[in-house]
NUZA-289655 format. One line per field, with one value per residue (C-alpha): z, x, y; residue number from 1. Coordinates in steps of 0.5 Angstrom, whole numbers, plus 500, padded with zeros to 3 digits. Example, Ala and Ser with C-alpha at 12.3 -4.5 7.8 and 13.67 -1.06 7.14 Angstrom:
z = [516/514]
x = [525/527]
y = [491/498]
pos = [1/2]
END
This chain:
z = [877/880/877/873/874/870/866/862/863/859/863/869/867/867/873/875/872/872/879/882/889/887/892/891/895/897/901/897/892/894/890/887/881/878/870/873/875/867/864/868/865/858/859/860/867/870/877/881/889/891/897/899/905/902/894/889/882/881/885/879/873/874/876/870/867/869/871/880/884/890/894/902/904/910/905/897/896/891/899/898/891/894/893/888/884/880/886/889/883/882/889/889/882/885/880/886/893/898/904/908/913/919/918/924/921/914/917/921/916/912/918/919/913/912/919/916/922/920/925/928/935/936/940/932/931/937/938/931/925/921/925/924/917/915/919/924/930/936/941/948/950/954/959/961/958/954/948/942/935/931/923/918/914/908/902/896/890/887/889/885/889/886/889/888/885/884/881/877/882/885/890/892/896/899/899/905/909/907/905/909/911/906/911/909/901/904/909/903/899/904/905/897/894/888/888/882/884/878/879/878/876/874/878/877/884/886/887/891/895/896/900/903/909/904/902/904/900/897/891/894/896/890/883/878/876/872/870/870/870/872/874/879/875/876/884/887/888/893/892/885/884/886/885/878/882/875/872/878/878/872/872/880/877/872/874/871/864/864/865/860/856/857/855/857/864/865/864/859/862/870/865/862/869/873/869/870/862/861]
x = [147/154/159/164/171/174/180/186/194/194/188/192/200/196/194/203/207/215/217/211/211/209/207/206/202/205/210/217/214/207/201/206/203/209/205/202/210/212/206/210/217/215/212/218/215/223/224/219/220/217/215/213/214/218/220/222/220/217/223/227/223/223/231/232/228/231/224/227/230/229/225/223/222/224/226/228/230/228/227/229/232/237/238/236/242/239/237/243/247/243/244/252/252/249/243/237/237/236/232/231/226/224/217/214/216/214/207/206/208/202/198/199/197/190/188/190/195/202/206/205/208/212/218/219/227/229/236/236/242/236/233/239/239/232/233/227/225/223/216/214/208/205/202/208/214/217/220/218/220/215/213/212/206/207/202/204/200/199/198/199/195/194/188/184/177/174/167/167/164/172/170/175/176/181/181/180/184/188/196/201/201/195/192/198/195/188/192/198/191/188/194/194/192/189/189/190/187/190/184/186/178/173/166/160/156/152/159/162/154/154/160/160/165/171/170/177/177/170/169/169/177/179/180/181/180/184/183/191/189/197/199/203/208/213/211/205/198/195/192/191/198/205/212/215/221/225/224/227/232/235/233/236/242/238/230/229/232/229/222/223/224/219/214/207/208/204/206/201/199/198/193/189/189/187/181/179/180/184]
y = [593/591/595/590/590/586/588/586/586/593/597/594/596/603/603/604/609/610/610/608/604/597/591/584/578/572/568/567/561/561/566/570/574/573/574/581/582/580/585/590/588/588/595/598/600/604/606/601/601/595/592/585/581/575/576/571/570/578/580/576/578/586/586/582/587/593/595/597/602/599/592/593/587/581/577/575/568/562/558/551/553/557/565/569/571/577/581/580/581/588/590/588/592/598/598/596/598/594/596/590/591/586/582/587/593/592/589/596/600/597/596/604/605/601/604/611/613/617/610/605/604/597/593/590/591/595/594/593/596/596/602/606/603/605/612/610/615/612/615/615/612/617/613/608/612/606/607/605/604/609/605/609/608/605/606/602/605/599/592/585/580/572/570/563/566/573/575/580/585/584/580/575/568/563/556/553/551/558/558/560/568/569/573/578/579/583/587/589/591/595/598/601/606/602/593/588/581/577/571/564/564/568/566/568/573/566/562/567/569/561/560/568/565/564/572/576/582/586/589/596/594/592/597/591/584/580/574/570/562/559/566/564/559/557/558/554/556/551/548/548/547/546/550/548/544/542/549/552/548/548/556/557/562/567/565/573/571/564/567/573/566/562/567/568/569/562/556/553/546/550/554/549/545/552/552/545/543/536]
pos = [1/2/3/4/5/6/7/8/9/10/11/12/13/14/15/16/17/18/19/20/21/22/23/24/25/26/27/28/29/30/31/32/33/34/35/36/37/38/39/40/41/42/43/44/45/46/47/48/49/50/51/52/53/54/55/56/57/58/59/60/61/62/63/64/65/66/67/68/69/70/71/72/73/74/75/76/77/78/79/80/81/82/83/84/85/86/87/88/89/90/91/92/93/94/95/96/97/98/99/100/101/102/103/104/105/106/107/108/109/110/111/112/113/114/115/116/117/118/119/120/121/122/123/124/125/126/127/128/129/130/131/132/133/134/135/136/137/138/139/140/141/142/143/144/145/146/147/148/149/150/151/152/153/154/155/156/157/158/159/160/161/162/163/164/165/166/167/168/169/170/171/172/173/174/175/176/177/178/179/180/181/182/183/184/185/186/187/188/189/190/191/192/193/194/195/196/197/198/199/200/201/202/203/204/205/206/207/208/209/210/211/212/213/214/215/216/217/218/219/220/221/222/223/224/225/226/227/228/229/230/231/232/233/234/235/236/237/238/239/240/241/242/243/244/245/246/247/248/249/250/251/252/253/254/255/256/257/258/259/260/261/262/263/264/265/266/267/268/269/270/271/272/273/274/275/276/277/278]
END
């Protein structure tokens, strides 16, 4: 008999203790786990070091919250919404470090860290002030003498992912044809220590056996399974739904406060809808 893996906000928040290094999926606006963000805020979680390739909404929330101490990341932004004012007020007021990374590093140091390997060799950021900044080493290749710029590892202890469907064995899909860098969330997760699929629906084992080729993550890969229908508000989760332009709009200079207002972590209309109900 599989093991179910099913679980809820609670079972998840415990899984990330104060001053834990937590990662979040997605690119800027699109499949963010923006509910598991708030389930964290409101369980008082403090120190949180927190990696994502391009933040956003969970970027906000948690700086709202007070819940950060530091975000690695290529990017933070609302994109087409402009910038995101509570972390760039943070970081301006000392209350959050900001330790930007190029695309490529934060990609090596996860790849380093799923292949099992201390670094990762690359060109990414030579030249760069960022390697002074992060305090990277460089290495020679003993075969062509090039110096290179050695990644770190990089092992979040947790990550949040926001998938499109998931049975209750952990097993998860995407839509097809996939989002734009949704290749990134399996990597970030075999790069973790343990990984909370925050699913936009629970299906049963024949649905996922039926349509095998759309399986990126395995329930062996995968430690918890939450059900989070509409999770991704107010950013997209295509193509069930798109972002919230008005919400965003109106909530561009304080979107952490204004998601600590709106509640549940879920609009309640993308709720319904991810279900598939009228």
């Amino acid at each position: 008999m599989v093991r179910s893996r099913l679980g809820t906000w609670d079972d998840a928040v415990a899984l990330v203790p104060d001053g834990a290094t937590v990662a979040f999926g997605g690119a800027v606006l699109s499949r963010k786990p923006v509910a598991a963000a708030l389930a964290l805020a409101r369980a008082g979680r403090r120190d949180l070091d927190l990696v994502t390739l391009a933040g956003s909404l969970e970027v906000e929330a948690l700086a709202a919250a007070g819940a950060l101490r530091s975000v690695a990341a290529a990017y933070v932004g609302l994109g087409p919404h402009g910038r995101a004012a509570g972390f760039a007020r943070a970081v301006a007021d000392g209350l959050v470090e900001d330790r930007e990374m190029s695309e490529w590093m934060l990609v090596g140091g996860l790849r380093a860290a799923a292949m099992g390997i201390p670094f990762l060799p690359t060109r990414a950021a030579l030249g760069s002030d960022l390697v002074e900044a992060r305090g990277l080493r460089t290495v020679r290749d003993p075969y062509g003498g090039e110096e290179l710029l050695a990644v770190p590892a990089l092992a979040p202890d947790v990550a949040f992912l926001q998938v499109w469907r998931a049975d209750a064995a952990g097993d998860v899909q995407v839509p097809w044809p996939p989002d734009h860098l949704s290749d990134l969330d399996p990597l970030l997760a075999r790069a973790s220590r343990a990984v909370v699929v925050c699913a936009e629906e629970v299906v049963d084992r024949a649905t996922v056996v039926a349509s095998g080729e759309l399986t990126r993550l395995f329930g062996f890969e995968v430690t918890m399974v939450v059900e989070a229908p509409g999770g991704a508000w107010p950013g997209a989760f295509p193509p069930r739904y798109g972002e919230d332009a008005e919400w965003l709009a109106a909530n561009a200079e304080a979107p952490g406060r204004g998601l600590w207002d709106a509640g549940s972590g879920a609009h309640p209309e993308l709720s319904t809808r991810a279900r598939g109900e009228s």
